[in-house]
LOMI-578135 format. One record per residue (C-alpha): y, z, x. Coordinates in steps of 0.5 Angstrom, whole numbers, padded with zeros to 4 digits, always signed. Each point is the difference from the previous one (the first is absolute). Layout:
<nodes>
YZX;...
</nodes>
This chain:
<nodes>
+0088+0137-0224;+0001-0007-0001;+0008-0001+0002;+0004-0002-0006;+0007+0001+0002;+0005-0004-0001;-0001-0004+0006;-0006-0002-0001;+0002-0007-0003;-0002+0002-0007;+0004+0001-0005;+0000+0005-0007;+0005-0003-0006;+0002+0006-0004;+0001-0003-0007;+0003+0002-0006;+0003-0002-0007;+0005+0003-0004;+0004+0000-0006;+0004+0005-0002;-0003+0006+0003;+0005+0000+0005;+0000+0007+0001;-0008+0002+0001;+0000-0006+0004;+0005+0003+0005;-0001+0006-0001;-0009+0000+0000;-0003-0007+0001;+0005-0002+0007;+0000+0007+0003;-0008+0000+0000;+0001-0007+0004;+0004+0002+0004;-0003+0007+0003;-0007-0004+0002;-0003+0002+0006;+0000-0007+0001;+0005-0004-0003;+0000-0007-0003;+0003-0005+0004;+0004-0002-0006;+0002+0003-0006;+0001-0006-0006;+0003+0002-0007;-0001-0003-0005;+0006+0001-0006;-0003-0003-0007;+0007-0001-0003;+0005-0005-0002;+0006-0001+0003;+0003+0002-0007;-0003+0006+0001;+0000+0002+0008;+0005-0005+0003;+0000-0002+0007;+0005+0005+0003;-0005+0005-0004;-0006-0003+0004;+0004+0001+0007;+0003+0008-0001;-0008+0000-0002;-0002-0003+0006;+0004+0005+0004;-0002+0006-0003;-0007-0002+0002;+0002-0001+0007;+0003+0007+0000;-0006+0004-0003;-0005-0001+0007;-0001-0004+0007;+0005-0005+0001;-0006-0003+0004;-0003-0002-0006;+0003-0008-0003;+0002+0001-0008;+0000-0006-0004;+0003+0002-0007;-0002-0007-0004;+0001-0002-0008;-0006-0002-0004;+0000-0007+0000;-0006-0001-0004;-0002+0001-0006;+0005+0006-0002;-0002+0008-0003;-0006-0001+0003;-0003+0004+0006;-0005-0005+0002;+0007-0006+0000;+0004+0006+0004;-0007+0000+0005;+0000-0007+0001;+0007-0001+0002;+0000+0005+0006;-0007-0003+0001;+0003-0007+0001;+0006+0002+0004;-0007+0002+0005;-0004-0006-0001;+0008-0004+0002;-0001+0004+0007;-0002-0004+0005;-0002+0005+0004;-0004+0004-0005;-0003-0007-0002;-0003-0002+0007;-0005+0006+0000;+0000+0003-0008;-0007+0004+0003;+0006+0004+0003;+0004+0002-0005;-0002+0006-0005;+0004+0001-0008;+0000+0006-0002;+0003+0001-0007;+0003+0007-0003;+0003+0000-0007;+0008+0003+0000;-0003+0006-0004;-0005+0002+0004;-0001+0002+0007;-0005+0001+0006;-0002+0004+0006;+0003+0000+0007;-0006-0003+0003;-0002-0005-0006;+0002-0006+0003;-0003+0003+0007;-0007+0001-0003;-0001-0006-0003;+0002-0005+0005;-0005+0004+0005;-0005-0001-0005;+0002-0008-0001;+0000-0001+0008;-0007+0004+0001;-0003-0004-0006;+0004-0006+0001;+0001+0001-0008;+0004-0005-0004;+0001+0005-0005;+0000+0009+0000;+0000+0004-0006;+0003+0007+0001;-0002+0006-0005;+0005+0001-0006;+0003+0006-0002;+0002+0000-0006;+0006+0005-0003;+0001+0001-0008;+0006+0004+0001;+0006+0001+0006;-0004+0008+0001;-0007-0002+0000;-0005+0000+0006;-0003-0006-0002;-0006-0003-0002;-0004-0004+0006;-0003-0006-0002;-0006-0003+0003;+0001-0006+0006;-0006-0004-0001;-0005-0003+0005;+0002-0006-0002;+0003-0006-0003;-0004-0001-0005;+0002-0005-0005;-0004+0002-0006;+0003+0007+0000;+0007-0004+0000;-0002-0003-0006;-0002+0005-0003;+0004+0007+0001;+0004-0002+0008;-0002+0004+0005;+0006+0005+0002;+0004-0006+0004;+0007-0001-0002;+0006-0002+0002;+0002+0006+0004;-0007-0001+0004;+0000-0006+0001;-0001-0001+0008;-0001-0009+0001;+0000-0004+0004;+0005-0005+0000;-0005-0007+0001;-0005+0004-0006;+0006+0001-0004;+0001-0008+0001;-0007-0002-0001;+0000+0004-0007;+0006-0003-0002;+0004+0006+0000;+0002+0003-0006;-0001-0003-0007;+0007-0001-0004;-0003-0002-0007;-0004+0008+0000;+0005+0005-0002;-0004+0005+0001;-0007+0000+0004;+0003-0003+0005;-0003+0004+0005;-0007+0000-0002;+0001-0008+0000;+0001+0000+0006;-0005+0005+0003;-0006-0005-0004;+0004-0007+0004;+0000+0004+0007;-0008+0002-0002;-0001-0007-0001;+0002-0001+0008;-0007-0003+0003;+0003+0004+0006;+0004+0006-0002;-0001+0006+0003;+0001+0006-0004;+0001+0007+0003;+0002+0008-0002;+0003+0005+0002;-0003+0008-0001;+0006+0003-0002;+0005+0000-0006;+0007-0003+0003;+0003-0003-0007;+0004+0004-0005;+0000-0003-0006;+0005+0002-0006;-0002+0000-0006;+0004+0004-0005;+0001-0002-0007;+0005-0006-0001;+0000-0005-0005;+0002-0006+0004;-0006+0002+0005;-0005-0006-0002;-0006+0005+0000;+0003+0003-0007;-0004-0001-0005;+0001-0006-0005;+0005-0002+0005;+0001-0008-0002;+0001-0001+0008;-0007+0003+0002;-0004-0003-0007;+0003-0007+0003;-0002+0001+0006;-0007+0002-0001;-0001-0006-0006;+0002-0005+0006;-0004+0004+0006;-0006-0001-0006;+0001-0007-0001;+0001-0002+0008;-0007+0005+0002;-0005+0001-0006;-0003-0006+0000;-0003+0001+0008;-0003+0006-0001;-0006+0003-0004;-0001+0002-0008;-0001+0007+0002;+0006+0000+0004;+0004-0003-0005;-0002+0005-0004;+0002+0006+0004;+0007-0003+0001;+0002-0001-0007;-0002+0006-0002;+0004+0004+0005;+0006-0004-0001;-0001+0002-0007;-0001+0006+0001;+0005+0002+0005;+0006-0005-0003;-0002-0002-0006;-0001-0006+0001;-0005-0006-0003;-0001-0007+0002;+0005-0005-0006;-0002-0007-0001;+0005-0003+0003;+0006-0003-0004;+0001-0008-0002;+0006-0003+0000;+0000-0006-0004;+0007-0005+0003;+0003-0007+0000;+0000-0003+0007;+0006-0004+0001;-0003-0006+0003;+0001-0003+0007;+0004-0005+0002;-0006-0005+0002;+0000-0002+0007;+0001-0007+0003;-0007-0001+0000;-0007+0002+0000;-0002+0005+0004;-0006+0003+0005;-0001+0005+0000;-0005+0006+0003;-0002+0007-0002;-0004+0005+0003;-0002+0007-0001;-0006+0005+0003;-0005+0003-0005;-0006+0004+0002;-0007-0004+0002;-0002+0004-0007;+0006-0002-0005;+0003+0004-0006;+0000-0005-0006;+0007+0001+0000;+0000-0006+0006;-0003-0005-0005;+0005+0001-0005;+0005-0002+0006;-0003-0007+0003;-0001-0001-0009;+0008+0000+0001;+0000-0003+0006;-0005-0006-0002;+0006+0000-0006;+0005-0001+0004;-0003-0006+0003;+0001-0004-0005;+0007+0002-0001;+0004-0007+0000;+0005+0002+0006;-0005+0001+0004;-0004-0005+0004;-0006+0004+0003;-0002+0008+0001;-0004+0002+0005;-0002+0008+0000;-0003+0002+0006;-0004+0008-0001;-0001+0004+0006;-0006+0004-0001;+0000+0007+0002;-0006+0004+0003;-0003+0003+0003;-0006-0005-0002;-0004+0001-0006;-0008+0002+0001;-0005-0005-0002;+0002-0007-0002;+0003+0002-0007;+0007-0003+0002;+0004+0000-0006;+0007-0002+0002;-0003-0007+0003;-0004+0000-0008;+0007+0001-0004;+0004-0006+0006;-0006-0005-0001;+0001+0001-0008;+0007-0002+0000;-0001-0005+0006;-0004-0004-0005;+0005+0001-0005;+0005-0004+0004;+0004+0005+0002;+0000-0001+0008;-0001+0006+0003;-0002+0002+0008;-0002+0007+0002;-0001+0003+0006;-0006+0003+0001;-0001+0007+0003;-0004-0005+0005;+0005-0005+0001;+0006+0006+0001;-0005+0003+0006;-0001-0006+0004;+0008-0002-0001;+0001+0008+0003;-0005-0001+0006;+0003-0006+0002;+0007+0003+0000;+0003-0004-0005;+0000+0007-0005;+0005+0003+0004;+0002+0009+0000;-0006+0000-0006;-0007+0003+0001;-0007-0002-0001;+0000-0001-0007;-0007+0001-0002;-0001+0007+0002;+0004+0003-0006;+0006-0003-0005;+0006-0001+0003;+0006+0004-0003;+0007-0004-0003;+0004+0000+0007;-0005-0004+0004;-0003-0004-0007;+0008-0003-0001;-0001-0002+0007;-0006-0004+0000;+0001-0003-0008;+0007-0002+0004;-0003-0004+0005;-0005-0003-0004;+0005-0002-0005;+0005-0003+0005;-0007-0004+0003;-0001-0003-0006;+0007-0001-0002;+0000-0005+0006;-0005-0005-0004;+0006+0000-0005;+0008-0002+0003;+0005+0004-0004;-0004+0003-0004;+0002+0007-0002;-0005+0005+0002;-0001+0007-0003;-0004+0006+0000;-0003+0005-0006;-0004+0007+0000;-0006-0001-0004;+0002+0004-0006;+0006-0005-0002;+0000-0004-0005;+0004-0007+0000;+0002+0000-0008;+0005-0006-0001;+0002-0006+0002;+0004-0001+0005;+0003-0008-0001;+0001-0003-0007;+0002-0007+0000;
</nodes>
């Protein structure tokens, strides 16, 4: 058996949000944690509340019920949501920062595992047990453990299927039985995906799952048994409520962010699931037409740079974006605009190369443009100048390392301007108004 004591030098982070579920919390969720076989070396509580609405005195008798439920060994942290407020994903961000805070857990984020559990459900004594023994014999960034899923207090529940693996697609379409209950990660794979995103209020776990699949060096591992009870019994603020306004939301947003990367038919499956599950179905979106106050106009004319990652085959909206870009150029308080393109692998087959096609384009209208090729990105990385990134020419690079490579570039290329102002966009933006008037 692989040792995974608690001195080993790993360490397991029970993580949980909460708002007001006080009591399933204390009497459910942290009393599964603290009866695990092996027990989490920290236990972050995460309360997504106010202080009008849980006042700091409030945080701290919570604090110490915690405390008082189980082993006095293990360290409990009860924090407040400082990120985006009543959402979970704002709530597991704030306890997932305060880890990334510490030094020690920073030096060797490899050797620290996240394990989250909603406040209203619960786990098996030796959940967190079998997950890290799966994770250090596999050298697994992320474990999914099976799903039990209770539609009342007094049933015996329905067991979901654990998947074989983290298939992105099947994210898309439907999830693949991952949630946050069952979520076991590795604190450097959670850094790397990005951590949770804040803007979904629903989806949050299946966005998650497609950026962690996205990971060129993941590894994904299972374990055989159901370890995970999730409560699902009927409440109208449950975000899985039919027509919930929140989940509608949520699916709207996920839709925007992730259908254009995957096929026709899987686009197909997903919307008539979701419709038929949620009643849900895909809106134009809503256009507001307003007045800008303009800006006051800067002293002088300035330089700057703007850069952005597109794939080697890109979307007709990146075209829309550098019509924008090209316009801003001949804005007058702007002296010069140089856009530097990051193209994202992996390598197109043959020698059709439209990016560089829709660069020349426009670098022929005048616009002055610089992009980096996948070829260019490969010998900078063999040389040692793309540093914590890997070879981008074998497959398309996910947004935590992108943001790292356009940064470098764009600051590269601010060098040529000094005191230009530098920026970076996301291919799918539009530059839309003007930003000086004089």
């Amino acid at each position: 058996m692989i040792s995974t004591s608690r001195s080993d030098g790993r360490t397991v982070v029970a993580l949980v949000a909460t708002r007001d579920r006080r009591e399933l919390l204390l009497s459910r969720a942290i009393p599964s944690i603290l009866r695990q076989t092996r027990l989490p070396d920290r236990l972050v509580v995460v309360v997504d509340q106010s202080k009008d609405e849980m006042s700091g005195a409030d945080m701290a008798a919570l604090a110490r019920q915690v405390q008082s439920l189980g082993d006095k060994s293990v360290s409990v942290t009860v924090l407040r949501n400082v990120r985006t407020p009543r959402r979970a994903a704002g709530a597991w961000n704030t306890g997932i920062d305060q880890l990334h805070r510490d030094a020690r857990l920073l030096a060797r984020p490899e050797l620290c595992f996240v394990a989250i559990l909603d406040d209203d459900d619960a786990w098996e004594p030796d959940h967190l047990e079998m997950c890290l023994e799966e994770a250090v014999a596999g050298d697994c960034g992320m474990v999914a453990a099976g799903l039990i899923r209770h539609e009342s207090l007094d049933d015996q529940g329905h067991q979901h299927a654990i998947p074989q693996a983290l298939d992105a697609r099947e994210q898309f379409i439907r999830g693949q039985h991952i949630q946050g209950s069952n979520l076991f990660v590795r604190l450097d794979a959670m850094l790397k995906a990005g951590c949770f995103d804040e803007h979904l209020p629903s989806c949050t776990d299946r966005d998650l799952c497609i950026r962690l699949a996205s990971l060129p060096d993941l590894r994904f591992g299972r374990i055989e048994t159901h370890t995970v009870h999730h409560f699902a019994d009927v409440r109208a603020d449950r975000l899985s409520a039919p027509s919930s306004a929140a989940k509608l939301d949520g699916l709207t947003r996920f839709w925007r962010k992730h259908a254009d990367h995957f096929d026709g038919e899987a686009r197909e499956e997903a919307a008539k699931r979701a419709h038929e599950r949620f009643g849900w179905s895909l809106q134009a979106p809503e256009v507001r037409v307003t007045d800008i106050t303009p800006l006051l106009s800067p002293p002088r004319r300035v330089d700057m740079v703007i850069g952005f990652v597109t794939d080697a085959k890109p979307r007709n909206h990146v075209r829309g974006l550098l019509d924008d870009l090209q316009r801003l150029a001949l804005d007058p308080g702007i002296s010069k605009v140089r856009v530097v393109v990051i193209e994202n692998g992996p390598l197109p087959s043959g020698d059709e190369r439209p990016l560089r096609a829709l660069v020349e384009q426009f670098r022929a209208a005048g616009l002055d443009i610089h992009l980096v090729t996948i070829e260019q990105q490969r010998e900078d990385w063999a040389q040692g100048r793309l540093i914590d990134t890997p070879d981008p020419t074998r497959k398309r690079l996910p947004i935590a390392v992108t943001r790292t490579v356009l940064n470098t570039y764009v600051v590269q290329a601010a060098d040529d301007f000094p005191g230009a102002w530098a920026g970076i966009l996301v291919d799918y933006m539009r530059w839309a108004f003007q930003v000086f008037r004089v």
